[in-house]
DOTORDREN-152729 format. One record per atom (N, C-alpha, C, O, CB): residue in three letters; x, y, z. Coordinates in steps of 0.02 Angstrom, whole numbers, plus 32768, in hexadecimal, padded with zeros to 4 digits. Glycine has a CB too. Example, Ala and Ser with C-alpha at 12.3 -4.5 7.8 and 13.67 -1.06 7.14 Angstrom:
<atoms>
ALA82947EE48186 ALA82677F1F8186 ALA82947F5B8186 ALA82C87F5A81A7 ALA82357F2081C4 SER82827F908162 SER82AC7FCB8165 SER82858002818A SER829E80398192 SER82C07FE2811E 
</atoms>
This chain:
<atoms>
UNK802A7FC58000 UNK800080008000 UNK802C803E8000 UNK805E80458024 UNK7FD08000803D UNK801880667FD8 UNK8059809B7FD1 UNK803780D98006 UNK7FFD80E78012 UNK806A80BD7F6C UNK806580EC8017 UNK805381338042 UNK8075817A8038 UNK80AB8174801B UNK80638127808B UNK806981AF8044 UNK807481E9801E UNK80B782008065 UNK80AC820380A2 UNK801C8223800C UNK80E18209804E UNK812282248071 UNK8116825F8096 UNK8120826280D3 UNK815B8234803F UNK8101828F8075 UNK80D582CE80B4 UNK80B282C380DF UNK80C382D58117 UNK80A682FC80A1 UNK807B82A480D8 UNK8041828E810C UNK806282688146 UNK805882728181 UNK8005825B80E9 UNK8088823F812D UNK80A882138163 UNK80F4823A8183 UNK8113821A81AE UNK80BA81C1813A UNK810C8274816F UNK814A829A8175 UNK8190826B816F UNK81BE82688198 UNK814682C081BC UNK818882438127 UNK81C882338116 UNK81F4827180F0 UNK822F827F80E6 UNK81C181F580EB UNK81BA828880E3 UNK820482BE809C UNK81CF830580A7 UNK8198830080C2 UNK82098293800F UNK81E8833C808F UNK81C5837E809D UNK81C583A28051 UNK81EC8388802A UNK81F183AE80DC UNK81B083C18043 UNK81A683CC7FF9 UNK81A8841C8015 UNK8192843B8045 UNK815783A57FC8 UNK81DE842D7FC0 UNK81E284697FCE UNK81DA84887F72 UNK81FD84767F42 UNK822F84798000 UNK81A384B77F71 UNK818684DE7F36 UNK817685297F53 UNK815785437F81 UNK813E84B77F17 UNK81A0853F7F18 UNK817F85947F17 UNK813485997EFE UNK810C85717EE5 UNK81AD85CB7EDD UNK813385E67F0F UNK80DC85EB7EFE UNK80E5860F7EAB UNK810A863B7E96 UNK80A286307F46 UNK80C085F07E94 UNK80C0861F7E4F UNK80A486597E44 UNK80A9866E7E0A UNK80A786047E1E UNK8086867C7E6E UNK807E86C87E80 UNK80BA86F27E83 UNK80CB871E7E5C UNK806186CF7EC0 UNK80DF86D67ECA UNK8115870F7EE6 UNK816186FB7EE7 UNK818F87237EF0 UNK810487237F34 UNK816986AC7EDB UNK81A086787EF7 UNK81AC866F7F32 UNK81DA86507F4E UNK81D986807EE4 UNK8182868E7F47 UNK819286767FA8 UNK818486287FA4 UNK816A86097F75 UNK814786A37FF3 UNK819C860D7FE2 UNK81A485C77FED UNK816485AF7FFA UNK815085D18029 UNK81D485B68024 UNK812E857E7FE6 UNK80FE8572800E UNK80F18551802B UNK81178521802E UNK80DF85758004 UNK80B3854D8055 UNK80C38517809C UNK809084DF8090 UNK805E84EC806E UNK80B0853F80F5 UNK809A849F80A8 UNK806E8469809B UNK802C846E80C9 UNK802E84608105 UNK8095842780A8 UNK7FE3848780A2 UNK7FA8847780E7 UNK7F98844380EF UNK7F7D84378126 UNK7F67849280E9 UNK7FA183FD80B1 UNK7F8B83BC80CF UNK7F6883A78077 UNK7F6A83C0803F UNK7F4883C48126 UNK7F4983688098 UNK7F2B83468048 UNK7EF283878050 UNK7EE683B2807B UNK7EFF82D88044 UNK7ED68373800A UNK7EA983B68003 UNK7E7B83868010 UNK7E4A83A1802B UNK7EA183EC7FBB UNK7E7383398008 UNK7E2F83258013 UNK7E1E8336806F UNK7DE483348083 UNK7E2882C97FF8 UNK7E4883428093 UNK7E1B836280CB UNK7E0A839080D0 UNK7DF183998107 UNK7E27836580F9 UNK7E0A83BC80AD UNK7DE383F780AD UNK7DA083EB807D UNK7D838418805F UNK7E1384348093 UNK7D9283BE807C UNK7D2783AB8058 UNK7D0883B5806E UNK7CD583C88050 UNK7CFC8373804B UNK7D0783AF80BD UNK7CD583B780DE UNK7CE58397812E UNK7D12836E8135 UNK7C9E839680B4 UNK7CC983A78156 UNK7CD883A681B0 UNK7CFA835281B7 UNK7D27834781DF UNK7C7683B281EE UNK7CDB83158189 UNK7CDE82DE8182 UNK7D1A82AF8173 UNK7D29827D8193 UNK7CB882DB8161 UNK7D3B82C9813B UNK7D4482B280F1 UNK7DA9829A811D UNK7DCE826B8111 UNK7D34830E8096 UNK7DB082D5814E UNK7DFF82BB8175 UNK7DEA8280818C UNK7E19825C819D UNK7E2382EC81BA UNK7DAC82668194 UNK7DAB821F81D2 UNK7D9181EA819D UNK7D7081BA81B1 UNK7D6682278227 UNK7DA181F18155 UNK7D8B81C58126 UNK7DAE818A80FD UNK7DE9819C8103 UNK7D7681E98101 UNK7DAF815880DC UNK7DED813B80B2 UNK7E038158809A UNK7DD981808083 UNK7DED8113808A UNK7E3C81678087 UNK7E7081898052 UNK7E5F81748015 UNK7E62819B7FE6 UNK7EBD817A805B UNK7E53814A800F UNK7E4D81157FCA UNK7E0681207FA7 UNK7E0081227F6A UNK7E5280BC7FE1 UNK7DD481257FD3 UNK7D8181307FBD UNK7D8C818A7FB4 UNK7D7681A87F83 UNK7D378111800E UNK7DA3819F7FD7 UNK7DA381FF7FCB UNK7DD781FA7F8B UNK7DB682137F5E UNK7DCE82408021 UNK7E0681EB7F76 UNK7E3681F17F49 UNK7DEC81D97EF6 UNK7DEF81F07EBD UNK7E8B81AE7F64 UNK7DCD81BC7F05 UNK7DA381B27EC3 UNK7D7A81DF7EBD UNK7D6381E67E84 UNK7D7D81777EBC UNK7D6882057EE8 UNK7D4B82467ED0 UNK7D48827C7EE8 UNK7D1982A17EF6 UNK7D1A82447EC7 UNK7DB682857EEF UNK7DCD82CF7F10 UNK7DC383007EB8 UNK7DCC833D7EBA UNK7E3E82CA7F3C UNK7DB882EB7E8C UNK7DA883207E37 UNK7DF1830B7E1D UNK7E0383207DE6 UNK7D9C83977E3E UNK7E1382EB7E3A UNK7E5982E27E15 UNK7E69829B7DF9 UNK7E77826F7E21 UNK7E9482F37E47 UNK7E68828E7DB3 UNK7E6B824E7D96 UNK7E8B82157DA4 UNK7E7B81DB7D99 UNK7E7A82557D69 UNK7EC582317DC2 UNK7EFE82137DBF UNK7F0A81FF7E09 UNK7F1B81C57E0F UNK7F33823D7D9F UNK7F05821E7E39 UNK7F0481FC7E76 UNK7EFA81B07E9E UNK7F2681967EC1 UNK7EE282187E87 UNK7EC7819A7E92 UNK7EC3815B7E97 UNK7EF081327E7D UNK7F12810C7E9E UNK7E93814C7E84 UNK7EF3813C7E27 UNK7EFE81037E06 UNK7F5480F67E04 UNK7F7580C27E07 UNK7EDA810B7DBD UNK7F6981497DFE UNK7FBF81477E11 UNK7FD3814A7E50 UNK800F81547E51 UNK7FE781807DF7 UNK7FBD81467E82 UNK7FD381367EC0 UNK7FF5818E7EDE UNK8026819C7F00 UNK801180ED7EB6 UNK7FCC81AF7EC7 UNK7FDF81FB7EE9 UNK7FA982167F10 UNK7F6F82037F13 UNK7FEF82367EB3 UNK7FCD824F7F34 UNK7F9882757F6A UNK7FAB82BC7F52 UNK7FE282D37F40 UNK7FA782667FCB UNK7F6382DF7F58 UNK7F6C83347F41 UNK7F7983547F82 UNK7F5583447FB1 UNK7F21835D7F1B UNK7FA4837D7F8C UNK7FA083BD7FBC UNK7FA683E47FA9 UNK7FBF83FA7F75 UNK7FBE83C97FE7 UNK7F7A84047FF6 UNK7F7B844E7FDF UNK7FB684777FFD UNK7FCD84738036 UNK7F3584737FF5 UNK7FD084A97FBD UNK7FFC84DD7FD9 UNK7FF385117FE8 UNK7FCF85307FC1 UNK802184E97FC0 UNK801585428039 UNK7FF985838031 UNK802F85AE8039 UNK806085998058 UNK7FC185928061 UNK803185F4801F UNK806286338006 UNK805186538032 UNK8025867D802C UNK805E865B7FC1 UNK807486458073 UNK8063868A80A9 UNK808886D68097 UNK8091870280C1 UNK8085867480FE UNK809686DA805C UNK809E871F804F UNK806F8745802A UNK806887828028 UNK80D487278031 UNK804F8719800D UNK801B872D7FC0 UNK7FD387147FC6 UNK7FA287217FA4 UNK803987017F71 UNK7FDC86E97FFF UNK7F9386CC8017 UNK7F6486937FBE UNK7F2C86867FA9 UNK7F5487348033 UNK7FBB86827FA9 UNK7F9C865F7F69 UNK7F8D86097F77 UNK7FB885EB7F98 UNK7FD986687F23 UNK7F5F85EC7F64 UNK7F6E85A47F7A UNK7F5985887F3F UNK7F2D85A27F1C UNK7F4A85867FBC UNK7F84853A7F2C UNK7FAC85177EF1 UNK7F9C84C47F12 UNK7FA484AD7F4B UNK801185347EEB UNK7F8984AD7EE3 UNK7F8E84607EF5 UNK7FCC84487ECA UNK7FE384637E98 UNK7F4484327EE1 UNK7FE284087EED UNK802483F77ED8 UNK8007839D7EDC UNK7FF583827F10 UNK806F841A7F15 UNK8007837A7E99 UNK800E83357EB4 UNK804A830C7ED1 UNK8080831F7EBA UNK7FFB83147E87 UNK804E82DE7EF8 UNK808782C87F16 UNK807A82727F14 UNK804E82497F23 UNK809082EE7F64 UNK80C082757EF7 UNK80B482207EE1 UNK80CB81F57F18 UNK810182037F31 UNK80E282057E9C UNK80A481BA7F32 UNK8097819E7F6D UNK80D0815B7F54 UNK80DB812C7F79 UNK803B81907F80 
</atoms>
C-alpha cells in the first residue's frame, strides 16, 4: 500500500508560489478540506472523487499549498 511521504513526514516538499516566489507552506491533502467529515474518511474512497483523475489510479495525493506572503494557494500532486 503506498503512502504519501508528507502526510506521514518522511520528506518535506519545497515549491515557490507562482505569484511572488516566496516559499510555500504545506496545509495538508486538500481532500480534508470537503467538508467537517472527509479527514476521518478512507484515503482511497475520497481519492475517487477528490475532481483529480489521476489520484487513485497513480498512487498520488494532492496538497494544498499556501503563500503566506501573497495569500496565493496552489495544489501540488505528490507521488506516494
Amino acid at each position: 500500500m503506498p503512502i504519501c511521504p508528507l502526510c506521514n513526514g518522511f520528506k518535506n516538499a519545497s515549491f515557490s508560489c507562482a505569484q511572488c516566489g516566496n516559499l510555500l507552506e504545506d496545509s495538508g491533502r486538500i481532500i480534508d478540506y470537503f467538508d467537517d467529515y472527509s479527514a476521518y474518511m478512507q484515503i482511497d474512497d475520497m481519492k475517487k472523487i477528490d475532481g483529480i483523475q489521476t489520484t487513485f489510479q497513480n498512487n498520488e495525493c494532492g496538497h494544498l499549498f499556501y503563500c503566506p506572503n501573497c495569500h496565493n494557494q496552489e495544489m501540488k500532486i505528490i507521488k506516494e
